[in-house]
N, C-alpha and C positions, 0 to 999 in steps of 0.2 A: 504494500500500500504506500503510491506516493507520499501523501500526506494524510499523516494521521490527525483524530481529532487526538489530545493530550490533557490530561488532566493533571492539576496542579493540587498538592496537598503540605502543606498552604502556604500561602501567597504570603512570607516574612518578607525581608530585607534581602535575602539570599533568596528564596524560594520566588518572589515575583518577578527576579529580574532573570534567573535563568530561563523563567517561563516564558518571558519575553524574548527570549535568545528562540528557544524553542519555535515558537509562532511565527517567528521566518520559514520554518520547513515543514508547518504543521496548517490543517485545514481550518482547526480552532483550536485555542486551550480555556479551558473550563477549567473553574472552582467555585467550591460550596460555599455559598455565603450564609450558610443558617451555624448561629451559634458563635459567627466570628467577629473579632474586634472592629470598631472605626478605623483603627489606623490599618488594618487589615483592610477591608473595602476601599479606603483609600488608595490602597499601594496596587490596589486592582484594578483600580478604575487609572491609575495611573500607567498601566501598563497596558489596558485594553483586554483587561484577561473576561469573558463572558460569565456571568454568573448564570448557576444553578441554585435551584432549592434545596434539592436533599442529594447524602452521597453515593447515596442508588439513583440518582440521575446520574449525577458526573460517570460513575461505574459501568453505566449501561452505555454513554455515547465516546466514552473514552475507549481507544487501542494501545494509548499508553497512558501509563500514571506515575507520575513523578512524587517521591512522597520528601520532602525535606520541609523539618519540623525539629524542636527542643531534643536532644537522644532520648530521654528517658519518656516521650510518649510515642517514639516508633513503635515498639513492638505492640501496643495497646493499639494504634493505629492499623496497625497489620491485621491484626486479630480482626479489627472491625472490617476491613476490607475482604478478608478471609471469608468472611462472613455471607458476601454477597457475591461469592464467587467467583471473584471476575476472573475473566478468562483471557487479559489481553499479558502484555510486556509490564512491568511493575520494576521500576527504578527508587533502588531502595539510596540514593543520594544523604542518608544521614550521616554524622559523625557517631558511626556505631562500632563496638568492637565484632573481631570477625564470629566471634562465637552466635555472638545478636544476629546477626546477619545472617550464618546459615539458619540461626532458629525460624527468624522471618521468612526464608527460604521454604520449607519445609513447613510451614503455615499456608504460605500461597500455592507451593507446585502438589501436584501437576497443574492444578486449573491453571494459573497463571505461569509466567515464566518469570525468574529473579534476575535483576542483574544487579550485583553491586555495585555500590557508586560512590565514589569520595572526590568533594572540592577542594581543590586545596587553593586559597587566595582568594581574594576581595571579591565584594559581588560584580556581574561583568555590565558594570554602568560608567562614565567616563572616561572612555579608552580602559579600562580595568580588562584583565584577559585573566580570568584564571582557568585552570586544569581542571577539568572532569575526568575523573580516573574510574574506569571501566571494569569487571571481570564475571565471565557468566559465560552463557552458550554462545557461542559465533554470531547465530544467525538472531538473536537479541542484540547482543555488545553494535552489530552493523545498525540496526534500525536507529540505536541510542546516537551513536555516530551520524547517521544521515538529517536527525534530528537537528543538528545540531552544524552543519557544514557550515562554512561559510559565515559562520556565525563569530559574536567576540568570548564564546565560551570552547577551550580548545579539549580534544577527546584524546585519551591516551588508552588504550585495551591492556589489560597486564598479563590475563590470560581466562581461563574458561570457569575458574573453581570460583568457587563464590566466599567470598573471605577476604582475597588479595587485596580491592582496591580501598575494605576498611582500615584494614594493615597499612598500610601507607599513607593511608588519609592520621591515620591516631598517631603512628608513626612521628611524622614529620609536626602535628599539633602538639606530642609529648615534647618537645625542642622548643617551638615558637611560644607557644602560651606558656607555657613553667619556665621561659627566659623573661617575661615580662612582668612576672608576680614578680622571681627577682630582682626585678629592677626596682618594683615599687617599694620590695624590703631595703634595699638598699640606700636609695635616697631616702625614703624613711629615717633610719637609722645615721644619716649623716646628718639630716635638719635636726634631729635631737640634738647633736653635739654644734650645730652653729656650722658645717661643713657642707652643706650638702650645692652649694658650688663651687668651690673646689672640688668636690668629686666630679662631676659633671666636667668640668673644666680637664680635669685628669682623664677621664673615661673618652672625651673629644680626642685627644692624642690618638685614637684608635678608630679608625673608619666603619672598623667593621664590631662594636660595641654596641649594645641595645640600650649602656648606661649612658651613651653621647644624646640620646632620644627619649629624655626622663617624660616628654610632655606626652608621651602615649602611654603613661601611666593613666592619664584622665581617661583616653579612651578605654584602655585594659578596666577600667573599674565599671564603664557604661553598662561592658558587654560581659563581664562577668558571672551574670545568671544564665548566660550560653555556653561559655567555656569553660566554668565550674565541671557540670554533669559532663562536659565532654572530655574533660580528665580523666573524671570518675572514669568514664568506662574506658579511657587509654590504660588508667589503674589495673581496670578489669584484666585489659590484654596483658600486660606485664603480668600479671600475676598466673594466670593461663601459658605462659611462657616460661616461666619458675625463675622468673626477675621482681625485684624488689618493688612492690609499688607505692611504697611509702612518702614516697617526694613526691609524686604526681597528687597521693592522697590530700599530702599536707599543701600541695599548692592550691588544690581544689576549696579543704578550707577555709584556706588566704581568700580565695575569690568570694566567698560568701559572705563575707564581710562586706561584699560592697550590692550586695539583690539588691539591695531595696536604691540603690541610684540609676535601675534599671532603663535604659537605652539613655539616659540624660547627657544631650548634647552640650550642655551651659558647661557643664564639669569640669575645676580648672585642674591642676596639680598640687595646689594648694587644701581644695575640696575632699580630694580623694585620697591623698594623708591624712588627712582628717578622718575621714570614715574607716579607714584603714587600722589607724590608734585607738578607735573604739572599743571597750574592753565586750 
């Protein structure tokens, strides 16, 4: 099927602009608007994504379904899709560990086909290009591919097992996100003593230092009720691997200290040590 119609579950920050990638090579994308946020319907309407009522509509005119959403309600989401049997391609795009992923797997098939799916990098709005990393049966991983051509969302296949592309997605998150709580420990810990420019100043010497870029601590705090749980289950994988997953743990929760300044754009550096010293 050249174009498929595509179902979007649900339309976040990540979730509405891939879909938006998608619907250059798609006939429609559809998602349910019963049950979802304003700022949700907004990033839909902002995208041109078609609303549905229920997710037995989306399910029935969908050939694909893209599910990216919080980790800890995929598999709950699965279930519900599971539910309705669908029988189309099911793009499992969360940051899940691979164990989650065959479970999900194995929830949907046979009816459905899995492919896994992991982003790695910024959602694809403003020249933004990040990686969609693939792994499942050929003749799924192609469709996800063809979805997606030509598009600023770039497709990499890693291979056929279903696992691989969560492995890589948690992977390379265990580095990125547990380098930036460090950094907010850091400068933390230097403003108590009166130092916390000179460290900055010291950490600039080094190009390649995530301490030369203390001001992405504000953001690290925004998005921290997503990155948290996305630890946790980088934790998961580590531990499933018979590695220590105690630092991922304890970075995870660093991050919860900051839920409640959830998506907050205003957030300076100043704010988010602050919330951070909170006992």
């Amino acid at each position: 099927m050249d174009q498929p119609v595509v179902g979007i579950l649900h339309p976040g920050s990540m979730g509405a602009a891939i879909a938006a990638c998608a619907a250059t090579n798609a006939a429609a994308v559809v998602w349910c608007s019963a049950g979802r946020s304003t700022a949700s319907t907004e990033r839909a309407e902002q995208f041109d994504l078609t609303p549905v009522a229920t997710l037995s509509e989306l399910l029935e005119r969908s050939d694909i379904v893209i599910s990216l959403c919080p980790p800890a309600a995929a598999e709950d989401l699965a279930h519900e899709v599971a539910g309705h049997r669908f029988d189309g391609v099911y793009l499992e795009a969360n940051a899940i560990n691979p164990e989650r992923a065959m479970r999900i797997a194995g929830l949907l098939e046979p009816a459905a086909t899995v492919v896994d799916g992991g982003v790695v990098g910024s959602p694809p709005v403003r020249g933004k290009t990040p990686v969609l990393y693939l792994s499942g049966r050929t003749a799924a991983t192609e469709r996800i591919e063809a979805l997606f051509a030509g598009t600023a969302v770039q497709t990499k296949v890693l291979g056929t097992e279903v696992g691989k592309a969560s492995a890589l997605k948690l992977s390379y998150a265990t580095f990125q996100k547990t380098s930036r709580v460090l950094v907010a420990l850091a400068v933390g810990m230097a403003r108590e003593h009166g130092v916390d420019q000179e460290l900055i100043e010291a950490a600039s010497r080094r190009t390649d230092s995530y301490l030369s870029e203390p001001q992405y601590v504000a953001k690290t705090a925004a998005r921290a009720w997503r990155w948290g749980p996305e630890l946790e289950e980088a934790a998961d994988a580590l531990a499933a691997a018979s590695l220590p997953p105690e630092m991922l743990r304890a970075a995870a929760s660093t991050l919860a200290r900051w839920n409640d300044v959830r998506d907050d754009r205003e957030l300076t550096l100043t704010d988010a040590l602050d919330w951070l010293a909170q006992p």
